[in-house]
N, C-alpha and C positions, 0 to 999 in steps of 0.2 A: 530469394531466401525467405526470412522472416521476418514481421514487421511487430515492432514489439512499443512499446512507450516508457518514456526513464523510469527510474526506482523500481519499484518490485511489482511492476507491471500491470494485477491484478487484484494486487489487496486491497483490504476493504478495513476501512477505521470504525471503531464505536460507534461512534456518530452514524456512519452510513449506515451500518447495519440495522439502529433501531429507525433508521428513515426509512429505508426497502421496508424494514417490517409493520411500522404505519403505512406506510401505503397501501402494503397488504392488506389494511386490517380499514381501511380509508374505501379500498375500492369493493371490498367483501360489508363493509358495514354501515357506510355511506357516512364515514365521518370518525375518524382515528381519537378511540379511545371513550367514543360518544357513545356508541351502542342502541343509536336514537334507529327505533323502527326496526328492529332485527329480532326475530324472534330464536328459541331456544337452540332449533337445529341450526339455524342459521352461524350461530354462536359457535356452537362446534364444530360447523365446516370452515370457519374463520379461523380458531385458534388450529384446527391440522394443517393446513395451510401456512398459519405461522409458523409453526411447526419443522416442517417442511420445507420452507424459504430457509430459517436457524441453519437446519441439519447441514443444507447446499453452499450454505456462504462459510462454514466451518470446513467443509470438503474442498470450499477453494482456497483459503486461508493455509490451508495445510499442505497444499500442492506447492512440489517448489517448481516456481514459475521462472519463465523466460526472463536474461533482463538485457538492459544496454545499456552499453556502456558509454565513458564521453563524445566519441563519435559516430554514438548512433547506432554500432554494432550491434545487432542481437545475440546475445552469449548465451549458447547452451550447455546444458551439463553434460561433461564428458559423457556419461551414460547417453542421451539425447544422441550428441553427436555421434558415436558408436553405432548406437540402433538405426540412425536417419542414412547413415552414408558409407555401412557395410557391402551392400548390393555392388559399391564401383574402387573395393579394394579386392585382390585375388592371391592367394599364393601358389608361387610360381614353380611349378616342379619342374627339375633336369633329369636326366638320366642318359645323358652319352657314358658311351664306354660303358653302362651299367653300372654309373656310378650315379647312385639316385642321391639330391641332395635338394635344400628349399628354399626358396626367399619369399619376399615381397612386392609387389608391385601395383598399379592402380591405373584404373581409367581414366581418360583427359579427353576420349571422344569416345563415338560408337563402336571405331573400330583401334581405337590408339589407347596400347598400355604402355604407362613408363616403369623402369627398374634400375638397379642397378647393372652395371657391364658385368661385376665381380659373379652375380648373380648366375649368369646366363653365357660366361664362359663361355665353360663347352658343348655346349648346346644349340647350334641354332634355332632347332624345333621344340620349345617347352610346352608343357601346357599347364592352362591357368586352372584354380579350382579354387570354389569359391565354397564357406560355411554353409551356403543351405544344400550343395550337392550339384549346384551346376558346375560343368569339366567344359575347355573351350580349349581345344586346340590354337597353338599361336606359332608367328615365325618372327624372327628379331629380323627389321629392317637396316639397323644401323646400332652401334656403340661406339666408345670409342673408354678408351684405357685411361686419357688422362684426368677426365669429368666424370671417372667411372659412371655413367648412363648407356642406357637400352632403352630403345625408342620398338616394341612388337606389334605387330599387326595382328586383325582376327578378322576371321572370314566373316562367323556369325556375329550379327550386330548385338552391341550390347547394353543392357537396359539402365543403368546407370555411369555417370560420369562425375568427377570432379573439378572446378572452376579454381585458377591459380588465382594469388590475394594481390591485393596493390599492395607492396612494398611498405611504399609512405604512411601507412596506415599503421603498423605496427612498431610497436615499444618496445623497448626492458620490463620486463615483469610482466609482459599479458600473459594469458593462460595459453597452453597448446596441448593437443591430443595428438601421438601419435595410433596408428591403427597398422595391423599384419599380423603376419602367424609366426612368431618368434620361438625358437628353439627349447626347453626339448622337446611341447609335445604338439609345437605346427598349428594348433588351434587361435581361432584369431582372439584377438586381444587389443584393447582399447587401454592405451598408458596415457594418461594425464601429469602436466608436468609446466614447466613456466620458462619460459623466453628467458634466458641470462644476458646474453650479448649478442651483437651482428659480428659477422667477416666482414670486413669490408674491402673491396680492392677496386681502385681508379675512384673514389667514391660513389659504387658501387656494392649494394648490400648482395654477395654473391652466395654466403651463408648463414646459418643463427648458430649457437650453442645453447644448448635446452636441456632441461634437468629428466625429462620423462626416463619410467624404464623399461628400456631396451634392448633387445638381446641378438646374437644370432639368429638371422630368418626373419627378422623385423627389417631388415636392410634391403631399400629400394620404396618399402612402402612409404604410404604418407604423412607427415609433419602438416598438422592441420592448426588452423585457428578455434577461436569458438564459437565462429557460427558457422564451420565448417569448411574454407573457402583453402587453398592449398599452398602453404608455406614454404613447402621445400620436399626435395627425396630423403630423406633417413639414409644416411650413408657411412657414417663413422661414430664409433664409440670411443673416448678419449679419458684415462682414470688422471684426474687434476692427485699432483703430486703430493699438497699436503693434506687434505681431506680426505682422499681416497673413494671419493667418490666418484664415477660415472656417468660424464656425461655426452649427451647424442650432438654430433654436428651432424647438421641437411643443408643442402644445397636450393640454393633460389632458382628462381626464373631467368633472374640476373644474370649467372652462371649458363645455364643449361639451356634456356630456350633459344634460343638459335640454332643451337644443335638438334635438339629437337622437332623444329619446326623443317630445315631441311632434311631428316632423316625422315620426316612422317611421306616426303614425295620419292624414298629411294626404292629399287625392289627386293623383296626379301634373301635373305643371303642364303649361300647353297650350309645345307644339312652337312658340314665338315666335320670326316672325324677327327676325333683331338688326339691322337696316336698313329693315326697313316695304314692305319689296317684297311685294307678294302677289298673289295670282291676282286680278285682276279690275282690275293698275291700269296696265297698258301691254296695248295691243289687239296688238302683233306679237308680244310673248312669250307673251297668250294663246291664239293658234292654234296660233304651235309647242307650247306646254305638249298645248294637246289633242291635236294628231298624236303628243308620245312617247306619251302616255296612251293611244292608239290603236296602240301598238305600231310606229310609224316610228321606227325609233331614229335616222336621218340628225338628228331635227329634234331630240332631248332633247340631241345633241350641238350643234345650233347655238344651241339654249335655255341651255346651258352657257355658252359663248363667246360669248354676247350681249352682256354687260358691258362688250365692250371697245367698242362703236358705243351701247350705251344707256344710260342711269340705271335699271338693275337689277341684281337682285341678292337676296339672301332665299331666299323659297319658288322664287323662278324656276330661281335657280344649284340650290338642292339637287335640286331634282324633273331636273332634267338632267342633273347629276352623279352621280344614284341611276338614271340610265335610268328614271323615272316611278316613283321607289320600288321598283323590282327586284333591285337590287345595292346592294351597299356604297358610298361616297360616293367621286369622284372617278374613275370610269370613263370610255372610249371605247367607245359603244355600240354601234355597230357591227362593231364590234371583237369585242366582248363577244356576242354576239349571229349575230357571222356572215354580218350582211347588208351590203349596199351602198350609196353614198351617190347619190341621181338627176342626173343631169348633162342629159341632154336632152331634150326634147318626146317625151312618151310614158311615162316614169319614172315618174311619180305623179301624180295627179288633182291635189292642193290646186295644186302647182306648174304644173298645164298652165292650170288656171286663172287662176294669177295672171298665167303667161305672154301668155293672150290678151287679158287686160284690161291688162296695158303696152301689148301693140301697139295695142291698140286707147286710146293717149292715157290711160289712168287714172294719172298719177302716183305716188298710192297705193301702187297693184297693183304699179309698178317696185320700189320701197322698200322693201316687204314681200319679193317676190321675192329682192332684194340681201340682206337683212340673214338670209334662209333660208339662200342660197347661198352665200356669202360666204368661209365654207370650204371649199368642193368644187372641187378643183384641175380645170382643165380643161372647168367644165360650161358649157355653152349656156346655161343657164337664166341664170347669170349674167351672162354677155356681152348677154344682151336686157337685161337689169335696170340693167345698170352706163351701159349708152347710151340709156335712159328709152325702148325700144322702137324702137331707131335714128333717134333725133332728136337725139341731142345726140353731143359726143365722150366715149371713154368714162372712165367714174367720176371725172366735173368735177366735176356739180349734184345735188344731190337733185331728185328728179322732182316730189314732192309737198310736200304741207302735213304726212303724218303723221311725219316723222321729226325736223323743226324744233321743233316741237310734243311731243312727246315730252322731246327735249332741252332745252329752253326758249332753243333757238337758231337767228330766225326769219332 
């Protein structure tokens, strides 16, 4: 870290400053204060110089400096710490099911971020994104519910890391920094705040309570010292009953690192949806799934907004929201993409097809047709679908058996 020396590190007393500046005037005139042998220009380049030396020792005087504390610590200012050890804090986007939401979390090695479990749910696959624009793909190796912790892996190695603190080292009352992207607007954020108490259990420091402020989407990030070394994960906010104020409990080493430690050797867990939706268990979300897959982005976008006419949800929402795993989760793919969406006879094959099989009486084929088009402002294709092939009025009845059936609403 930083090596600093007690009291205020780098200031300079009266006293020193008029010595620097004899010296100055000692080594520029051969004799402080004498003036013996120095002629006029000589004189002038001495007192700019003195000058000069003033201006510098007042620019350091005015810097707030590094300091340390009883045990030697180097204490920086929250601001310091913020700016030094943002690079190996990330926040941590989800979006299963298409339910985008954020936390916190941070580096502990090149390729190990820790978070919270609560975080990263439903998500096996999150990704990290960091303030200056770097995005890193990540997989959770291990959590567990009770320790709320998430132990993620990443492929690409990463250029900052965080160093857990000794324990024994910390008080009641030292300073602490938490750092994350806290709710509402995800932007990272540097909260300065003071150690109140430890948890203790087995005598065992396994948590602190700390005064910083923090919010939703702060949770998982890290509880730092001041000279930046890693105190704990930010996991709980608790409002004390007669103050009403709010405060953060994090979780130690004490706690969590064993857990930690065997979850960094386990293999990353499968991409589970959190609702059981998956390819293979409603036949209209599996064609559209195949046409995004086939690069029709009209269909990964009504594979998206299927939910609101079907019971799905899972693999279906995300592969449509990733435009067939292409993009980041929650896009317009056509949009995204460039192309346009098919409205009438001639557009696309799957649709001309299912066109002719409505007219031609296949109920099915209506249904499937409808539930394709259903978003597409203005298409024909819909207009046949919605009047079961022009036999009925439109968008009264379901044409067939496969959408009752699906719904389990005959």
């Amino acid at each position: 870290m930083f090596v600093g020396r007690r009291g205020r590190g780098f200031g300079y007393s009266p006293a020193m400053k008029s010595a620097a500046v004899c010296l100055i005037a000692a080594v520029t005139l051969t004799g402080c204060g004498s003036g013996s042998g120095a002629s006029s220009d000589e004189l002038d380049a001495a007192i700019d110089r003195i000058e000069e030396l003033e201006e510098a020792l007042v620019r350091i005087e005015e810097a707030e400096p590094a300091s340390a504390d009883s045990n030697g610590m180097v204490e920086l200012t929250p601001a310091a710490v913020g700016a030094q050890f943002s690079d190996a804090v990330w926040m941590v986007e989800t979006g299963a099911c298409a339910n985008y939401a954020t936390g916190s979390g941070f580096a502990v090695s090149e390729t190990i971020v820790v978070t919270n479990q609560h975080v990263v749910q439903d998500d096996m696959a999150p990704f990290l994104a960091r303030r200056d624009g770097r995005r890193v793909a990540a997989r959770v190796l291990d959590s567990s519910v009770e320790l709320d912790v998430a132990v993620l892996s990443v492929e690409e190695p990463l250029d900052a890391h965080l160093e857990w603190v000794d324990l024994d080292t910390l008080r009641e009352g030292d300073p602490v920094i938490s750092l994350g992207y806290p709710a509402p607007f995800n932007e990272y954020a540097v909260s300065p705040g003071t150690l109140l108490s430890f948890i203790v259990e087995d005598g065992r420091r396994i948590g602190v309570v700390s005064d910083e402020s923090s919010d939703y989407g702060s949770s998982g990030g890290p509880l730092l010292t001041a000279d930046g070394h890693i105190i704990g994960v930010v996991t709980e906010f608790v409002d004390a009953e007669l103050s009403g104020q709010t405060n953060g409990q994090s979780y130690t080493y004490d706690r969590l690192g064993d857990f930690i430690e065997q979850a960094k050797q386990a293999e990353p867990k499968a991409a589970l949806t959190c609702d059981g939706f998956e390819y293979g268990t409603n036949e209209i979300a599996d064609s559209l799934w195949d046409l995004c897959a086939d690069e029709r982005y009209w269909a990964c976008d009504s594979l998206y907004d299927l939910d609101q006419y079907l019971p799905v949800g899972g693999e279906y929402s995300d592969f449509g929201a990733t435009c067939g795993d292409r993009v980041e989760t929650d896009r317009y793919c056509v949009e995204e993409f460039g192309t346009m969406n098919p409205l009438q006879y001639g557009d696309d094959p799957f649709l001309d097809d299912l066109h002719d099989a409505c007219l031609g009486a296949d109920g099915d084929a209506c249904d499937t047709l409808w539930m394709a088009t259903v978003g597409f402002e203005d298409a024909a294709y819909f207009d046949v679908a919605a009047t079961c092939g022009g036999t009925e009025e439109f968008d009264v009845v379901w044409c067939g058996d496969i959408v009752p059936e699906l719904t389990g609403d005959p």
